[in-house]
C-alpha positions, 0 to 999 in steps of 0.5 A: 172583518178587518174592518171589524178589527179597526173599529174594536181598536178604534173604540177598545178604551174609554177614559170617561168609565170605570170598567168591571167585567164578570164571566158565569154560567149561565115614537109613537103615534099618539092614540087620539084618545089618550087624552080620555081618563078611561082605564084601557082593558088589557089584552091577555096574550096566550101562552102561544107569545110565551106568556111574554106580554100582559097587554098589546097596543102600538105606540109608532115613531113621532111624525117627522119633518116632510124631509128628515135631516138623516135616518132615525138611529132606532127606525124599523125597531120594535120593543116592549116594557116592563109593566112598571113605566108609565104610558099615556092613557095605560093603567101602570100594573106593577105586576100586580092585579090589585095595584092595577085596580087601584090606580089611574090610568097615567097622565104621562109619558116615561121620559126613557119612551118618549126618548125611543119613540123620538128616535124612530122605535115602536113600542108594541105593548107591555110585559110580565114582571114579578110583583111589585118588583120584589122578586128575581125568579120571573114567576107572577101567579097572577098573570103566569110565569113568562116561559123561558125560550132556552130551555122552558123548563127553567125559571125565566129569571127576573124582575123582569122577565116578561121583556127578557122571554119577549126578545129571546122568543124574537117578538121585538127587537129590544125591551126595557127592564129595570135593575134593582137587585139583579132584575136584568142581570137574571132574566138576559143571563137564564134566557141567554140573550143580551142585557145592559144595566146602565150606571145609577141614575145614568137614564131618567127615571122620571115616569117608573114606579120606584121600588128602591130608588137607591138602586133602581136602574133603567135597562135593557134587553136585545139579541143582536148586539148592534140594536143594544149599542144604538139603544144605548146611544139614544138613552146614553147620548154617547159621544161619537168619538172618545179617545184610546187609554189603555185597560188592565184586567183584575180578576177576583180569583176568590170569587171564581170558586163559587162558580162553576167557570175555573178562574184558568179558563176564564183568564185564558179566554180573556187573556187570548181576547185581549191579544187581538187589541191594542192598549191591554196590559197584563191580567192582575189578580185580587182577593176581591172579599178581602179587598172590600171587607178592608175598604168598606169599613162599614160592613162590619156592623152586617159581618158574617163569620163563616167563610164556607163558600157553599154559602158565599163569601162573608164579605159580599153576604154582608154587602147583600145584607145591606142591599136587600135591606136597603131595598126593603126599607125603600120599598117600606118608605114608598109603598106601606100605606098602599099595602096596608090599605089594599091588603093585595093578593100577592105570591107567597114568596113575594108577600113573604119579602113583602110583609118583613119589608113592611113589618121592619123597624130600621135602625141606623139606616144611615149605615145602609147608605154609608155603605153604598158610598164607601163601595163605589169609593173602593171600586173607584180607588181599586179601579181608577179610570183604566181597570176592568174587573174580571167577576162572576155575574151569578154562580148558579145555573136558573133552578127549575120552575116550580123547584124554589121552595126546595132551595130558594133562600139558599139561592137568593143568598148566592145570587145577591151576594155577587149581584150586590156588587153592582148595585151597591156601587151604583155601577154599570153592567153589560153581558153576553151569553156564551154558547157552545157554538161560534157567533156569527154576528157582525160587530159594532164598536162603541166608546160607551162600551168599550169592553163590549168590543173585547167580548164580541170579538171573543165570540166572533172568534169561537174562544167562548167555546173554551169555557164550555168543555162540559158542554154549558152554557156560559155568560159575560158581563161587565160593570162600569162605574162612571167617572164625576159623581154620576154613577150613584149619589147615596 
């Protein structure tokens, strides 16, 4: 254990990266046909996988040299992919039927497999996502909802869904997703698992179906903490070593009242983390709202008068405002023709976000990217290069399945509304769901995540347990928004 302590204080800083945190509850063998433009059939999995994938293959380690210089950082991992990167010789679905119907099986590699195939992982096959990635819920009429392992009579979060259920059910190791409007943050946070979104344009994208290339992001899931540190030092190309700074916490107190965690209990279990290491200062405390309603000037044109928190705080639902309507107008901008030739069969909520996305005239959609620039510039002002900001990740615990016709806008609007937070700031997000019992699992420190150390050691130490007093289930996250223009380019 102390060998564990050295590391956390070792690796507790990092002045590379802008840190925000949230608390809430909750290689390849190359197939010798892939050459052949033949659409593969998918292999429908049965519900006995928990509707996790949508097609099987294997795709093991790239050969290696007769004698290797070291082991592989990823050897002996298996993991799987959302249906939205391309594989050689696959058809690229999209999570949707009609899409798979009218494409080509891909040419190409996505460069984010060939970098995990290069490292000694094995992809095992494909996973369920919502359509077109335009949903948070997890559901597919298509293909079926992937059921959610926690508890399998709540949705299962998404888009990315399938790769969530798929290492929460331990079928593989870690699985890729992507993030636009919170499509990883969901899925690990509802199936109680951990998740990454990297920063903007942090991994390539080069071989992913873009919804909204603005805030498309690729990430990924695992259960053990250790696989998504060396997942992130393959796709990261994380330093070995990064110098100690010290850290401060800001916690947005305003934004605590819209979740079921207390701001006390989530201070006081931070607070106790952070005594452990070396380099923290004393907590601060800001009305996060009124600090980006008065840096992000631009909101204004998307303002909002109520400030009635059952239905979110005015300024985040102007920000949520225009992500979602940056999203569309990105989606409008990639996929209109494809949707008015085809016509596809789509669920009725996602045809629902669908259609308005297509049928939208944008005005001044100079301002939706105005935005975007002008949050990352406040989180970088508020934050320099040592803050790490205490949020909540999603206020609401995952609806029933089959229940969002009943409140479904109501929320979608909640979600967003903290979820826009990282994706209109091109930051990155990391979290950990908290249980009701002590985590036993071992650490493992890395500078790229350097908050990652604080949390660990939380639940190595059982303080999560304090958050839990009525017996929920709970979850971490962190935000970081990098240094030198890197994190998002609007």
């Amino acid at each position: 254990m102390s060998k564990t302590i050295n590391l956390i204080k070792a690796n507790a800083s990092n002045p590379k990266v802008w840190i925000v945190a949230g608390i809430t509850v909750a290689g390849i063998l190359l197939l010798a046909d892939t050459t052949r433009r033949r659409r593969r059939k998918a292999i429908i999995i049965q519900r006995q996988d928990f509707g996790a994938f949508l097609e099987r293959f294997d795709l093991i380690p790239f050969p290696q040299p007769p004698t290797p210089p070291a082991k592989l950082p990823l050897q002996g991992l298996t993991f799987a992919i959302k249906d939205i990167f391309d594989v050689k010789g696959y058809v690229t679905g999209f999570g949707n039927p009609d899409w798979r119907r009218t494409h080509e099986p891909s040419d190409k590699m996505a460069l984010v497999l060939t970098a995990l195939l290069q490292n000694g992982a094995k992809c095992v096959g494909k996973t369920v996502m919502d359509e077109l990635a335009f949903g948070i819920t997890g559901e597919n009429k298509h293909y079926g909802t992937p059921i959610n392992p926690k508890v399998q009579s709540n949705i299962p979060g998404g888009s990315s869904s399938g790769s969530a259920v798929a290492v929460a059910a331990e079928f593989v190791d870690f699985a890729l997703g992507t993030d636009t409007i919170g499509c990883i943050r969901l899925p690990a946070s509802f199936c109680g698992i951990l998740g990454f979104r990297p920063s903007h344009q942090a991994v390539s994208t080069i071989g992913l179906i873009p919804n909204s290339q603005s805030l498309d992001t690729i990430g990924w899931f695992a259960r053990d903490p250790s696989v998504l540190r060396r997942v992130g030092h393959v796709l990261l190309k994380v330093k070995a070593v990064e110098p100690k700074r010290e850290r401060r916490l800001v916690f947005a107190d305003d934004l605590f009242q819209l979740s079921k965690v207390t701001k006390q209990k989530t201070v006081y279990v931070v607070s106790k983390a952070i005594e452990k290491l070396s380099g923290y200062q004393p907590p601060q405390h800001i009305n996060f709202s009124q600090y980006v309603a008065s840096n992000v000037p631009s909101l204004k044109a998307f303002g909002q008068n109520s400030s009635n928190l059952q239905y979110g705080i005015s300024a985040l639902k102007a920000l949520s405002s225009v992500m979602v309507s940056l999203q569309s107008y990105e989606f409008k901008t990639n996929h209109e023709e494809w949707v008015k030739n085809v016509k596809p069969r789509l669920g009725p909520e996602i045809s629902h976000r669908v259609l308005a996305a297509i049928n939208t005239k944008y005005e001044n959609v100079k301002v939706l990217y105005k935005v975007g620039t002008e949050m990352r510039a406040a989180l970088q002002s508020l934050l320099k290069d040592d803050g790490i900001l205490v949020i909540p990740t999603i206020v609401d615990p995952p609806p029933k399945l089959n229940s969002m016709k009943d409140y479904s806008t109501e929320f979608h609007d909640r979600a967003c509304a903290v979820l826009s937070i990282a994706s209109m700031s091109g930051g990155c997000q990391f979290w950990i769901y908290m249980h009701l019992c002590k985590t036993k699992s071992a650490l493992h420190s890395s500078p790229r995540y350097c908050l990652m150390s604080m949390v660990i050691w939380m639940l190595l130490n059982g303080e999560g347990k304090e958050l839990s007093y009525r017996k929920r289930n709970y979850f971490i996250s962190k935000l970081l928004v990098k240094q030198g223009g890197e994190a998002t380019r609007y």
